[in-house]
C-alpha positions in Angstrom: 0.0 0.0 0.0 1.1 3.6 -0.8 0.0 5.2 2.6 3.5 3.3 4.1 5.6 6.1 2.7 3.5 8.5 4.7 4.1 6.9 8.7 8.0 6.2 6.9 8.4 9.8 5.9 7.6 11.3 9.4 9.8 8.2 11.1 12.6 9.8 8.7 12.0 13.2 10.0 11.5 12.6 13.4 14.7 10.2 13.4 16.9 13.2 12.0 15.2 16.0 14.2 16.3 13.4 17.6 19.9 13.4 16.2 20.1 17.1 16.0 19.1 17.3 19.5 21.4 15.2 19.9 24.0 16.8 18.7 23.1 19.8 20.3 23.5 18.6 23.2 26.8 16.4 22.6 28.1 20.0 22.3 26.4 21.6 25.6 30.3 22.4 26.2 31.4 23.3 23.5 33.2 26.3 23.2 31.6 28.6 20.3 29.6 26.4 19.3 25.6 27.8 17.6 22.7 25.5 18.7 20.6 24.2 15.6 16.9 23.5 14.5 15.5 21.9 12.1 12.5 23.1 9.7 10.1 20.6 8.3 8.2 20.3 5.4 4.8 18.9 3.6 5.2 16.5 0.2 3.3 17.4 -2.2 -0.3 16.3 -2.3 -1.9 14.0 -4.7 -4.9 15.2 -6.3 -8.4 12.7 -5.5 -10.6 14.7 -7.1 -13.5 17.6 -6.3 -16.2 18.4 -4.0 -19.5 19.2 -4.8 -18.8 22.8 -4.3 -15.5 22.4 -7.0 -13.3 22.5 -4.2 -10.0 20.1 -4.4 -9.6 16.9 -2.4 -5.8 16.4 -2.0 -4.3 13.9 0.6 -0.6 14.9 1.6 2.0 12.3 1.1 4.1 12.8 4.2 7.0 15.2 5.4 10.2 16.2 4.7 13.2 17.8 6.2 13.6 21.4 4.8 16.3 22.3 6.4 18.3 22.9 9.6 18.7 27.3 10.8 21.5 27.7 13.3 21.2 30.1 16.3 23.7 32.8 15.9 23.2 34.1 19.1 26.1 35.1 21.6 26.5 32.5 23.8 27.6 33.0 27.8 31.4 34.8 27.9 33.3 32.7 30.5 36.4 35.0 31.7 39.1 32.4 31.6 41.9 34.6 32.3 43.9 33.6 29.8 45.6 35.9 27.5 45.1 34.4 24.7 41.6 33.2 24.5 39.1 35.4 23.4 35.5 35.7 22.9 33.8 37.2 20.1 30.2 39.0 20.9 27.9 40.3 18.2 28.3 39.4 14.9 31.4 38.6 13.3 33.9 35.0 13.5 37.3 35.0 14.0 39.5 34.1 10.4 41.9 31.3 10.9 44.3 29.4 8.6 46.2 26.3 8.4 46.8 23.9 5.5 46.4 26.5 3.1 42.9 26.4 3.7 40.9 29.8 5.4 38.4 29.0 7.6 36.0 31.3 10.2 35.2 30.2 13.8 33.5 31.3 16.8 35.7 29.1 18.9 37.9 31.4 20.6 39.8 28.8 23.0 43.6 30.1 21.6 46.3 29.5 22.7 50.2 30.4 21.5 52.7 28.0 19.8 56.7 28.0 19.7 56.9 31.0 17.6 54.4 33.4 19.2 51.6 32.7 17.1 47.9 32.9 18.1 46.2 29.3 17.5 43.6 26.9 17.5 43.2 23.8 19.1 43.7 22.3 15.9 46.6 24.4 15.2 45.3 27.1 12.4 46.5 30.4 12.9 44.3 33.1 14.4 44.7 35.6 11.1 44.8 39.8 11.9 46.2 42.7 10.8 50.1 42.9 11.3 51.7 46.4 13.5 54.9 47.8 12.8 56.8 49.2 15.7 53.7 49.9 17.7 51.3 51.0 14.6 48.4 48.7 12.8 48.5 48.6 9.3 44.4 47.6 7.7 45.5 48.0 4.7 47.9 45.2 3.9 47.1 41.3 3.6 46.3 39.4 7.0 48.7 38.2 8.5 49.1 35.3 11.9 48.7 37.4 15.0 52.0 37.2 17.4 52.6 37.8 20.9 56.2 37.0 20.9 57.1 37.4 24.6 60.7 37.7 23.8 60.2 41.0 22.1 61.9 44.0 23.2 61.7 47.5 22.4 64.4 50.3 22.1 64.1 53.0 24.9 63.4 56.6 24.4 65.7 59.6 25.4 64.5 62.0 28.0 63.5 65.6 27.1 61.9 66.6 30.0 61.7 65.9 33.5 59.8 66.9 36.7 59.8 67.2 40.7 57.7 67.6 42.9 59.6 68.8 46.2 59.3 71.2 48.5 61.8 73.0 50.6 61.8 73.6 54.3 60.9 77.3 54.7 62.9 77.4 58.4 66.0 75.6 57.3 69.0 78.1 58.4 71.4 79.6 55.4 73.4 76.6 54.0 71.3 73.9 54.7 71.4 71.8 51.3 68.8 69.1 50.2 68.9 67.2 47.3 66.8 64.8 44.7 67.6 62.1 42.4 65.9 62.1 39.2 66.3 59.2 36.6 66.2 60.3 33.3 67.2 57.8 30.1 69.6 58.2 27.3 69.5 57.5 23.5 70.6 54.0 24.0 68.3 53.5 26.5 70.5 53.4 29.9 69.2 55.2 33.1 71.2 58.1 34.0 70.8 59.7 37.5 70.7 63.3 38.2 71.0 65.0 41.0 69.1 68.3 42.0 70.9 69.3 45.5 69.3 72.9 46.8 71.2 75.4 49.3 69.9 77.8 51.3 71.1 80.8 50.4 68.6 83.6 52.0 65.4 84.5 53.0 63.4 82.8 50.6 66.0 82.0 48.4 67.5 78.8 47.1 70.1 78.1 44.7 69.9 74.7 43.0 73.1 72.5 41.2 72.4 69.4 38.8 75.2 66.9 38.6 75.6 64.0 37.1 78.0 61.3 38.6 81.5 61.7 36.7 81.7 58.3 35.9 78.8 58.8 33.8 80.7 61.1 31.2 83.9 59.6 31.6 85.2 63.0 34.0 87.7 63.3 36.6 85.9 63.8 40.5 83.1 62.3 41.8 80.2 64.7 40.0 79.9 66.6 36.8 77.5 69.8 37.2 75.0 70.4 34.0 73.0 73.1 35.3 72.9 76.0 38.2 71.1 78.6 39.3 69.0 80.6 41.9 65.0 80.2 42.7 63.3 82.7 44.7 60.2 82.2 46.8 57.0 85.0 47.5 55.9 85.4 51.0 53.0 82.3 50.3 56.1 79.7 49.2 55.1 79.9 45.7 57.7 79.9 43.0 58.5 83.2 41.3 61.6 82.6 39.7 62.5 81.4 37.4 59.1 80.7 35.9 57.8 77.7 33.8 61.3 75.7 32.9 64.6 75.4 33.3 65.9 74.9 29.6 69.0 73.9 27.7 70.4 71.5 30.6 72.6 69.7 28.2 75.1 66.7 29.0 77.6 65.6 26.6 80.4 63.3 26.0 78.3 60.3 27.8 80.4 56.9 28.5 78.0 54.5 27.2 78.1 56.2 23.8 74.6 57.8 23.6 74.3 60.8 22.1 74.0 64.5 23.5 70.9 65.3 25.7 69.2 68.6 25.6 67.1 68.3 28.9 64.1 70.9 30.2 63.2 71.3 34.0 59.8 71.8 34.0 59.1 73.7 36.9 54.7 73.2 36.5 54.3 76.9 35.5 52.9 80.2 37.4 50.4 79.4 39.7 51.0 75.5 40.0 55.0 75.1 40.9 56.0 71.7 41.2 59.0 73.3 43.8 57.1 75.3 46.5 59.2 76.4 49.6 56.5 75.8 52.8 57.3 75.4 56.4 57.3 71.7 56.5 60.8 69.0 55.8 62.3 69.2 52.5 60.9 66.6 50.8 60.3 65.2 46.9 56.8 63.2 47.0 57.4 62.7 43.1 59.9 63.2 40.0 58.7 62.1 36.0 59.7 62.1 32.8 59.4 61.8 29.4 61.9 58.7 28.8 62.0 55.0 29.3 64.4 52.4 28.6 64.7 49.3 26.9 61.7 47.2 27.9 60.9 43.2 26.9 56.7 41.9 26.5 55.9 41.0 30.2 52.5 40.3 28.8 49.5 41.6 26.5 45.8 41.9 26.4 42.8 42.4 23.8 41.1 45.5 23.6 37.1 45.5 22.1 38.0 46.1 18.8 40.8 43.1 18.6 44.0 45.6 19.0 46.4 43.2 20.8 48.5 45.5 23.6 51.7 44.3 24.3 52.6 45.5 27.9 56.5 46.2 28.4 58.9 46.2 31.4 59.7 49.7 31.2 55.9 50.6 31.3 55.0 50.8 28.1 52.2 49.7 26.0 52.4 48.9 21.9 49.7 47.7 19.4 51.2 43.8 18.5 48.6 43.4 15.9 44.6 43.8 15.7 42.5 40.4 15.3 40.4 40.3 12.2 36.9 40.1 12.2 34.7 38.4 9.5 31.3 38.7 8.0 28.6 37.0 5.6 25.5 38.8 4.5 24.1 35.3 4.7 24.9 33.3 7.6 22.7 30.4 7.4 24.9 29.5 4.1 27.5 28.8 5.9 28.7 24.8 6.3 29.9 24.2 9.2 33.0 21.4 9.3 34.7 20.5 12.4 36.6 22.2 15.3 33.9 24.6 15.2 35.0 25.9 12.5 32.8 27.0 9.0 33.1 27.7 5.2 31.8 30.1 2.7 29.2 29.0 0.0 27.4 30.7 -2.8 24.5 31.4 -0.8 26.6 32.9 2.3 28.5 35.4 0.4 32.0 35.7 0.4 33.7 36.9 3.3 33.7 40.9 4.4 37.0 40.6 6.2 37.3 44.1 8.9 37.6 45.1 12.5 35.6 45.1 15.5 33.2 47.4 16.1 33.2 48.8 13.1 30.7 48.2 10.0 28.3 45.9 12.3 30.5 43.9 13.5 30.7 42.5 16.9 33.4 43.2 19.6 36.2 41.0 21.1 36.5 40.2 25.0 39.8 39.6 25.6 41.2 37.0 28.5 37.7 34.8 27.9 36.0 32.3 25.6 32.1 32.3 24.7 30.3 29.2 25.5 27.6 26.8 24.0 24.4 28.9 23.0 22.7 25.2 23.7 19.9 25.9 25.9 19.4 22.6 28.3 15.8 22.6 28.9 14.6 24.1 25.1 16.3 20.6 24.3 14.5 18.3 26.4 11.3 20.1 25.4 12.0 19.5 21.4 13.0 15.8 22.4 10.1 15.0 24.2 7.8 15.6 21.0 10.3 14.7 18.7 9.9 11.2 20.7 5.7 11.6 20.6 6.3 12.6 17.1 8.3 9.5 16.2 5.6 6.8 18.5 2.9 8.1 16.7 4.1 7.4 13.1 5.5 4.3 14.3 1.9 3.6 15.5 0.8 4.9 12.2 2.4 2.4 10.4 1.9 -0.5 12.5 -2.0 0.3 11.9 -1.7 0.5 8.2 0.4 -3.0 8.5 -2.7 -4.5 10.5 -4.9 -2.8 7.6 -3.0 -4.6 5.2 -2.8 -8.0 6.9 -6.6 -7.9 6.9 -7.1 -7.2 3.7 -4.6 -10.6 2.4 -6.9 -12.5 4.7 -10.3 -10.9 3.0 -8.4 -12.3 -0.5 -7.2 -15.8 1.1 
């Protein structure tokens, strides 16, 4: 009898609809990965005839799968605190390559190999936009992200420096006090100044800034690079001189390095950094503008992908920016393995950008996103995926019993 391919075709269904709930929830714990549904839909129906009224009589033939629609939905982030993992939120997937193959991923479980390189669990490389000495280029080719942590970068010479000191209003003529302020060279080696202040009147102060001979290769034990006299009004504010203390230069340095051309910024009228006030002479801070040679201590993702190397000398630089990729159609995507997917002609080909921009989604950095797989929505869909499936089975045992009976009405 015909009406077997009916009960057969919803068995069919039914059995594929329980293995993608199955499968969903095989990957409860998977990292990335987008739960799935499935879409049914009715044969066509044969044609028995007319009503009295003209209308058609048709009898459907049974069901078919249509198709499955993935959830694209974020799942949960789950801060790892791991460096390297990240989790992409929004719309986008991350690009990775290995075997000469690209492919695009949700997965963002990374982690780094031998030679710096952002990867996958199955070893592809996590693609991005390369940075030259600190500086993202977007308009080259992509490139494997690094976070080489034996990276260094070359220090910067100081131009100008600061204190923040003040000196003892009651100290007697000739009491001295003095500061040590670190400042760096062109080859990046610390160099210590010293700012030594003397009493000299009623608010008055003359000031000396040495440099230890042994620093420019000079006989005696210090080498002075700049002098000069400040003067005090009756409130212990600065009056002179004002602003900076310019062309402090030191020359001839041991190491090599060359000439330094340093300001002494003083903070300006009304905000001295030196102030002379009736309490001990005392320097509760010094800066500048310099740093020396620093190595990758460590690095973090910002929203929009930028990978920030952190330095020992205290300084940040852009290491690359992960790439961020898009489809106008999503559900033509075909999804392989490792979480991973692949462009078709009904997906679109991949609009390759950054985070946050044109729609896409942003990056958190130090976490991975989890399953979308909702537990209970599962367990719902199998319970009448299973009533579905007894009652076609029950289906077709009747229209067996039908058929027996109709043998024994020919016997």
């Amino acid at each position: 009898m015909s009406s077997f391919s009916t009960p057969l075709s919803g068995l069919e269904a039914d059995s594929s609809w329980l293995n993608l709930i199955s499968n969903n929830l095989a990957n409860l714990n998977t990292d990335g990965y987008k739960d799935e549904t499935m879409n049914f839909g009715d044969i066509f129906n044969q044609m028995q005839g007319a009503s009295g009224n003209g209308n058609p009589i048709e009898v459907g033939t049974g069901v078919r799968v249509d198709g499955t629609t993935a959830n694209f939905a974020n799942g949960q982030v789950n801060a790892t605190g791991v460096s390297s993992n990240l989790a992409m939120q929004g719309n986008g997937f991350f690009v990775v390559q290995g075997g000469g193959e690209t492919s695009y991923t949700r997965a963002g479980d990374f982690s780094v190999n031998s030679a710096g390189e952002l990867i996958t669990p199955g070893g592809q490389l996590v693609m991005g936009y390369p940075a030259v000495n600190g500086v993202v280029s977007t308009g080259g080719a992509l490139a494997p992200i690094t976070v080489n942590e034996t990276a260094t970068i070359p220090g910067s010479p100081t131009s100008t420096f600061q204190t923040t000191t003040n000196l003892d209003s009651s100290s007697p003529v000739g009491t001295t006090y003095s500061a040590p302020v670190t400042v760096y060279d062109s080859l990046g080696t610390p160099q210590t100044l010293s700012v030594q202040y003397t009493n000299t009147g009623a608010n008055t102060w003359s000031y000396n800034v040495t440099l230890p001979a042994s620093a420019t290769g000079a006989t005696g034990t210090t080498t002075t690079v700049a002098t000069g006299t400040m003067t005090f009004d009756s409130s212990g504010n600065l009056t002179s001189p004002s602003g900076s203390v310019t062309g402090i230069k030191i020359t001839g340095l041991a190491d090599g390095a060359a000439n330094m051309n340093l300001t002494w910024n003083l903070g300006g009228t009304g905000s001295p950094s030196v102030t002379q006030l009736d309490s001990a002479s005392a320097t509760s801070a010094t800066s500048q503008d310099g740093f020396g040679v620093g190595t990758l201590t460590g690095y973090s993702v910002a929203p929009d992908g930028t990978v920030e190397g952190q330095y020992s000398n205290d300084q940040t630089r852009a290491l690359g920016q992960v790439a961020v990729a898009s489809f106008a159609n999503v559900q033509g995507l075909i999804q392989t393995n490792n979480g991973n997917y692949q462009p078709t002609i009904t997906s679109g080909n991949a609009v390759v950008g950054q985070a946050g921009t044109g729609g896409n989604g942003t990056i958190v950095g130090s976490s991975v996103e989890q399953s979308n797989v909702d537990l209970s929505t599962e367990f719902a869909n199998m319970i009448v995926a299973q009533q579905g499936y007894e009652a076609n089975a029950k289906a077709l045992t009747t229209f067996n019993q039908i058929s027996q009976a109709t043998i024994q009405l020919i016997t």
